[in-house]
C-alpha positions as CSV (number, residue, x, y, z in Angstrom):
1,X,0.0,0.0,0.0
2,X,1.3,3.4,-0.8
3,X,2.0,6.1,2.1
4,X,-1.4,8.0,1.9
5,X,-3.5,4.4,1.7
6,X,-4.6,5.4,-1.8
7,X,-3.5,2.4,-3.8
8,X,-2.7,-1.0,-3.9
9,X,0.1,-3.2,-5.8
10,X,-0.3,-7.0,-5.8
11,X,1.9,-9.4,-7.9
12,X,1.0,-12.8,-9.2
13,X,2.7,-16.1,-9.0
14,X,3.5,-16.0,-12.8
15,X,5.6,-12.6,-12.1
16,X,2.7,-9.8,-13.3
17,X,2.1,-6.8,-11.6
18,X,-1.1,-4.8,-10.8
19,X,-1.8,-1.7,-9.0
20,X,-5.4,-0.7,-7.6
21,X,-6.4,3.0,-6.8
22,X,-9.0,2.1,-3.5
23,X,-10.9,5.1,-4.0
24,X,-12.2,4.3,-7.4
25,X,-11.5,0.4,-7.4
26,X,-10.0,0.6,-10.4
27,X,-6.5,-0.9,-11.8
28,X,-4.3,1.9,-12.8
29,X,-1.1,0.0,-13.7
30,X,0.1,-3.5,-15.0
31,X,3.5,-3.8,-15.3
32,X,5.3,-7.1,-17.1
33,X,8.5,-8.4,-17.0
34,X,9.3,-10.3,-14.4
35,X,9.0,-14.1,-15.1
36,X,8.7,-15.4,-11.6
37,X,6.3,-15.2,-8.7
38,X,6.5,-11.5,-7.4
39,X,8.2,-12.1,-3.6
40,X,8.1,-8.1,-2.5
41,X,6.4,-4.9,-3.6
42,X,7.2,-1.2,-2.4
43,X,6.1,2.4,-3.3
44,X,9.5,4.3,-3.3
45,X,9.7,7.7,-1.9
46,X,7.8,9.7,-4.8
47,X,4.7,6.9,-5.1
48,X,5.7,7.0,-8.7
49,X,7.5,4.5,-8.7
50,X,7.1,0.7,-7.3
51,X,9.8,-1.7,-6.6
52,X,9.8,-5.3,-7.1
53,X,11.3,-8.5,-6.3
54,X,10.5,-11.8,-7.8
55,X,11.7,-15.4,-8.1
56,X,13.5,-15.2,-10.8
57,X,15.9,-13.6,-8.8
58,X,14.9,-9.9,-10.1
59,X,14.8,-6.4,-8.4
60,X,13.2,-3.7,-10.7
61,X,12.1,-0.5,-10.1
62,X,9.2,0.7,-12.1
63,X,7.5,4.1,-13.3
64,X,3.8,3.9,-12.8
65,X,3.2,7.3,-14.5
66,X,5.3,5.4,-17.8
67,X,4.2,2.3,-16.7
68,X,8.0,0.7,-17.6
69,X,10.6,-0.8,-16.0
70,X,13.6,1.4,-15.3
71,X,16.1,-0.6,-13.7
72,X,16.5,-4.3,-13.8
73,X,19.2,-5.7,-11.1
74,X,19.9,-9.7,-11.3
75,X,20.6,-10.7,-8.0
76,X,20.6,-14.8,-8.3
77,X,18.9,-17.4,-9.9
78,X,17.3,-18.4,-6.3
79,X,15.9,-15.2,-4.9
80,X,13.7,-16.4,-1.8
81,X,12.5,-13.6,-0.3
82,X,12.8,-9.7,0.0
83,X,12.0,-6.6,1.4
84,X,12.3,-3.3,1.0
85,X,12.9,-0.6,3.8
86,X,11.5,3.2,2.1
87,X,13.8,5.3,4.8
88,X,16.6,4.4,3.2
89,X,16.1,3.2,0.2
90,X,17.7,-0.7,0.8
91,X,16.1,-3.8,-0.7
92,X,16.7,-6.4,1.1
93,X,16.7,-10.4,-0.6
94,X,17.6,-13.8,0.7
95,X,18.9,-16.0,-1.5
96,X,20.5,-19.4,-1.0
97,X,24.0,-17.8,-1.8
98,X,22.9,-15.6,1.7
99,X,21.3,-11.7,2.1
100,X,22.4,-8.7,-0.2
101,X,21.5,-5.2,0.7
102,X,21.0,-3.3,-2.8
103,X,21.0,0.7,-2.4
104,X,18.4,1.7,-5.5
105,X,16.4,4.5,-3.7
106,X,18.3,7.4,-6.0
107,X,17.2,5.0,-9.2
């Protein structure tokens, strides 16, 4: 959920991406590229953008006013899990070659 509660982003298993405005309960994003079940979404700092983390050992960060991808970082083949702390900017993932801390805030 993004800082003021007004939308939504969800990921599927097959690595898709929606995001829901609440208000109106209506998708305004869907976002495509990942090719693996979505493990972490986050709004970055301007709610523009959304940054992802999937199986297929993935980070992205994404415009949702361009609805693209614009950056793609490949972490490893057996991303687990992964989160993503909006203070600072630091995606977290655990992998089985151990935890990486990825600095993409300024992206």
């Amino acid at each position: 959920m993004d800082g003021p509660g007004n939308r939504v982003a969800v990921g599927s298993g097959t690595g898709d991406i929606a995001v829901r405005h609440l208000g109106t309960d209506r998708f305004t994003s869907h976002l495509s590229g990942h090719t693996g079940r979505i493990l972490m979404l986050g709004f970055m700092g301007d709610e523009d953008r959304l940054v992802s983390a999937a199986a297929d050992g993935t980070v992205r960060v994404w415009s949702l006013v361009e609805q693209r991808q614009i950056t793609k970082v490949r972490v490893d083949a057996s991303l687990h899990c992964a989160a993503f702390e909006p203070a600072t900017g630091e995606v977290l993932v655990g992998s089985a070659a151990g935890v990486v801390a990825l600095g993409i805030m300024d992206t």
